[in-house]
C-alpha positions in Angstrom: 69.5 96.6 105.7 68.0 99.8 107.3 70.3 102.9 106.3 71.3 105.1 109.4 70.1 108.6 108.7 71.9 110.7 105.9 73.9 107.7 104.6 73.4 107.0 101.3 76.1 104.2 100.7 77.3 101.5 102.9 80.2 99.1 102.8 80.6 96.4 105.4 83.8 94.2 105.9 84.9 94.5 101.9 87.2 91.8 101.2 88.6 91.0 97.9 91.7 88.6 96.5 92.9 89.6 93.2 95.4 86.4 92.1 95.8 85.7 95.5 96.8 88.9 96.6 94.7 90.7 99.2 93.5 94.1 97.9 90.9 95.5 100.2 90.6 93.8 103.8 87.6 94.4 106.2 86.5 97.6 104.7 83.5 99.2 106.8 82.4 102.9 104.9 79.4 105.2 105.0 79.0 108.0 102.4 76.6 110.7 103.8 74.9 113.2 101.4 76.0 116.9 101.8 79.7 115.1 102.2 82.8 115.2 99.8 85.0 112.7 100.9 89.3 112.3 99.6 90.5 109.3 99.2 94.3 109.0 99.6 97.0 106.6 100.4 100.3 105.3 98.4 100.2 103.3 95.5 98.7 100.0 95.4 96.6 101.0 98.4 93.4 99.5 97.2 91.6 103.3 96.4 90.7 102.2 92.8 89.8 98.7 93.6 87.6 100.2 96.3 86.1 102.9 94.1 85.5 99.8 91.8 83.7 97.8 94.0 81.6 100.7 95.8 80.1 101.2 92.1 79.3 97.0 91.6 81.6 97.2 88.9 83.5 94.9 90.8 82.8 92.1 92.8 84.0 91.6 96.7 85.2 88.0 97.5 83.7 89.2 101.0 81.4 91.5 102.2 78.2 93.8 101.5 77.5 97.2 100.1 74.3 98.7 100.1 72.8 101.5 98.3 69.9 103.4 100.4 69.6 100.5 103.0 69.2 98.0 99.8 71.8 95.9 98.7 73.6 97.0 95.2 73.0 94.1 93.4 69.4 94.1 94.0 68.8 97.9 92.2 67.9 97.6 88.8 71.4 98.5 86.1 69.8 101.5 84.9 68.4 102.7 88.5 71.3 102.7 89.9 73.5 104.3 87.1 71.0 107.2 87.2 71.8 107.4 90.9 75.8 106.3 91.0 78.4 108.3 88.6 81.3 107.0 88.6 84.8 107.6 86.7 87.7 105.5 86.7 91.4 106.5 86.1 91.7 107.6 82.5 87.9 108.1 81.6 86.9 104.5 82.3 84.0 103.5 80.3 85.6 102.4 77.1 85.9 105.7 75.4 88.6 107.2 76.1 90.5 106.6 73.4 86.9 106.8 71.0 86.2 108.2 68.4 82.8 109.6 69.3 82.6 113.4 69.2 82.9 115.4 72.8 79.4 116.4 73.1 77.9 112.9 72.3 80.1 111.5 75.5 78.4 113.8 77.7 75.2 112.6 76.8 76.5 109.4 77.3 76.3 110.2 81.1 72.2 110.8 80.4 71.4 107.3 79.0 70.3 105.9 82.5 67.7 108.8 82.6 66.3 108.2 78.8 67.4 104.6 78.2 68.9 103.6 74.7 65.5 103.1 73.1 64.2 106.9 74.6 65.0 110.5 73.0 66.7 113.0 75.3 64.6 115.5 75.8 65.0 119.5 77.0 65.8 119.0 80.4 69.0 116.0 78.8 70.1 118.6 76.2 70.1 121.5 79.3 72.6 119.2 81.6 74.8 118.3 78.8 75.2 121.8 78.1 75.5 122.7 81.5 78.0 120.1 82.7 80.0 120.9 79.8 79.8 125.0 80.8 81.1 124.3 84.1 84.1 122.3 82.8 84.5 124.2 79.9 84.8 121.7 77.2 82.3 123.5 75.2 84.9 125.1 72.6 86.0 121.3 71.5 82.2 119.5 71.8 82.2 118.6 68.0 85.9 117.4 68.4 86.4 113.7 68.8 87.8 112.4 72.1 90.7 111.1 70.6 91.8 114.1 68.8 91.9 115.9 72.4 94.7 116.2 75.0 95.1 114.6 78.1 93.7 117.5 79.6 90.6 118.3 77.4 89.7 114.7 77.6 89.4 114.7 81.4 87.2 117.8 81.1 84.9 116.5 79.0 84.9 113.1 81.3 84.6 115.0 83.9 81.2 116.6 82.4 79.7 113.1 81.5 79.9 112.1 85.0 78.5 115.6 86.2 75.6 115.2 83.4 74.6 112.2 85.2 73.2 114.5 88.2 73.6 111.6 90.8 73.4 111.6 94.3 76.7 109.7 94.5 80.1 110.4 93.1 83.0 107.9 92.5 85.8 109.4 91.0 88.7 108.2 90.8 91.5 110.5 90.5 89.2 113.5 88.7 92.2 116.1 88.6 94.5 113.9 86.8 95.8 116.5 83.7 93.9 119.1 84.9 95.8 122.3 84.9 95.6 125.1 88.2 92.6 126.9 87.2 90.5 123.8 86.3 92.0 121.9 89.2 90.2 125.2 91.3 87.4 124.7 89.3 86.5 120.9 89.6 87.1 121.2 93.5 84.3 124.2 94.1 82.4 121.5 92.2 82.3 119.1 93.9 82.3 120.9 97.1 79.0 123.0 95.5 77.6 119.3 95.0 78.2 118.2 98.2 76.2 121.6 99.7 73.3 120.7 97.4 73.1 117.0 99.0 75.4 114.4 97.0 77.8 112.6 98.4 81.4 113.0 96.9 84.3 110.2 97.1 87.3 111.3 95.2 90.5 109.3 94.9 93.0 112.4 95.1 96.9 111.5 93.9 97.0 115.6 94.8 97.4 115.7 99.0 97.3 119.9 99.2 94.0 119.3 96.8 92.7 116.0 99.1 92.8 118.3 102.4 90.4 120.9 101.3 87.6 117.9 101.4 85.2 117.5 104.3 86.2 114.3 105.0 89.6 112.3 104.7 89.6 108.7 104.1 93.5 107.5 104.5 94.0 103.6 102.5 97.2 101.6 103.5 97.3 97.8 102.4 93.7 97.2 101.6 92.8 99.0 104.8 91.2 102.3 105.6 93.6 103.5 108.3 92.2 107.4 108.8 89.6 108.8 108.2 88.5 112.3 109.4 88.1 116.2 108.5 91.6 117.7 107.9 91.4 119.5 110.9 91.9 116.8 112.9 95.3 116.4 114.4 95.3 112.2 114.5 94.5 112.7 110.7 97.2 114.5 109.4 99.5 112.4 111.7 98.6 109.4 110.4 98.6 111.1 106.4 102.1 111.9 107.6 103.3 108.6 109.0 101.2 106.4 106.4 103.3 108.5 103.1 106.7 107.6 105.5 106.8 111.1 106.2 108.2 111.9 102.6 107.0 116.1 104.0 104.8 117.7 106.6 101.4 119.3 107.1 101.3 123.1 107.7 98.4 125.1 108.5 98.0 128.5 106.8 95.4 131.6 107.1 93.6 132.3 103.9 91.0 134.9 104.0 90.7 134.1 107.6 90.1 130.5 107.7 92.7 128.0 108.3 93.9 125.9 105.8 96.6 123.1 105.4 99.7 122.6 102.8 101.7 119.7 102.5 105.2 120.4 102.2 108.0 117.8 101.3 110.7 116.9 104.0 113.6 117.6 101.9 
C-alpha cells in the first residue's frame, strides 16, 4: 500500500463488533505529519475504540490500517512502539495504579529505543528529563505513581508518551485532571510537535480545548461524521447538531486572530 504524500497513518473502512454491538463502521482516516488532529463526539462514539485500533492494540473485525504505506501488523513490536505513542484514558499501560517510582515510568516510554536487555544511554536520560521539564513532574520523579493525584499522574503519563519522541500521537483524552495552566501547557505541546513534523490525534472530552487543533475529526455512532479545521462553517455546524445543540460556537478576537468558544444553550 503506497502512502500518499505527508500521510503517515492510514485507516480504510475500520469495522469492528464488540458483543455484537457495532463500534466503529467504515472508518477511512489519514494522519499527516505537521498535523494535530481533535477527536470529539458524545459518549460511546467509538473515539477510544478507534484510538485503540489505530495503535494495533486492538483488532478490526474489518478493514486495514497502515503505517508509512505498510500494513501495522507487518512492523516489527518494538519498531513501531518507537514510532507510535500512544496513551489510553487513565494512563493505559498497566501502571497507573503502580508502584514504580515517577521517573522510572518515563523511561518506560524509552524501552522501544534501548530494548529491555539494552542500557539507556545519554541521549534516554536527556528525554526523560526533558519530557518530564515540559510537564513539570520533575518535583515528584522519586514519588511513586500511586502515591500521586489524579493530576500529577497524568503529567507524568503525559511525559512517558512525550519521551517516546514518535512521529505519531494517540492520546486519548491527554487533559483529563489537568488543571488551566497545564491544560495551556500540554496544547502548545502538541501543537509545537505537530510544527516539528508529528502527527497528533487527541481524543478531547474539552470542545473550547478540541477547536484550537488544526484539524477536527467529529465521531457519531462508530462513524466519522466531520472532519475539518475549526474554521470551517459545515464543521462547527455539524459539532453543534452532532452534541443536540446542548450550546453554540462563537468566534472571538484574541491578539488578532480569530478564535472559537463553545458556549452552552441554556
Amino acid at each position: 500500500m503506497n502512502a500518499p504524500d505527508g500521510v503517515l497513518l492510514q485507516a480504510r473502512d475500520l469495522a469492528l463488533t464488540l458483543d455484537d454491538r457495532t463500534v466503529l463502521d467504515g472508518v477511512q482516516l489519514e494522519l499527516r505529519g505537521g498535523e494535530w488532529t481533535a477527536l470529539v463526539g458524545p459518549n460511546g462514539a467509538g473515539k477510544s475504540s478507534l484510538l485503540a485500533v489505530l495503535a494495533g492494540l486492538r483488532r478490526p473485525t474489518r478493514g486495514t490500517v497502515a503505517w508509512r504505506g505498510r500494513a501495522l501488523p507487518d512492523w516489527p513490536a518494538r519498531e513501531r512502539a518507537a514510532q507510535i505513542a500512544w496513551l489510553g484514558q487513565g494512563g493505559g499501560g498497566g501502571v497507573g495504579e503502580g508502584e514504580i517510582a515517577s521517573r522510572d515510568v518515563v523511561a518506560l516510554g524509552r524501552l522501544p529505543r534501548h530494548g529491555l536487555l539494552g542500557s539507556p544511554d545519554a541521549g534516554d536520560e536527556a528525554a526523560v528529563q526533558s519530557a518530564m521539564a515540559e510537564t513539570e513532574s520533575l518535583p515528584f520523579a522519586a514519588r511513586r505513581l500511586v502515591a500521586l493525584s489524579g493530576g500529577e499522574r497524568q503529567r507524568v503519563l503525559l511525559a512517558r508518551a512525550l519521551a517516546v519522541a514518535p512521529r505519531l500521537f494517540l492520546l486519548d483524552e491527554p487533559a483529563a485532571h489537568l488543571d488551566a495552566p497545564h491544560q495551556r501547557s500540554l496544547l502548545a505541546g502538541l501543537a509545537a510537535r505537530a510544527r516539528a513534523g508529528a502527527s497528533v490525534l487527541a481524543v478531547m472530552h474539552d470542545l473550547g480545548a478540541a477547536l484550537t487543533a488544526d484539524r477536527v475529526l467529529v465521531m457519531q455512532a462508530g462513524r466519522i461524521v466531520g472532519d475539518g479545521a475549526p474554521a470551517d462553517a459545515a464543521l462547527r455546524e455539524r459539532l453543534v447538531e452532532v452534541f443536540g445543540a446542548a450550546f453554540t460556537i462563537e468566534p472571538v478576537h484574541v491578539r488578532g486572530r480569530e478564535r472559537w468558544v463553545v458556549v452552552p444553550a441554556l
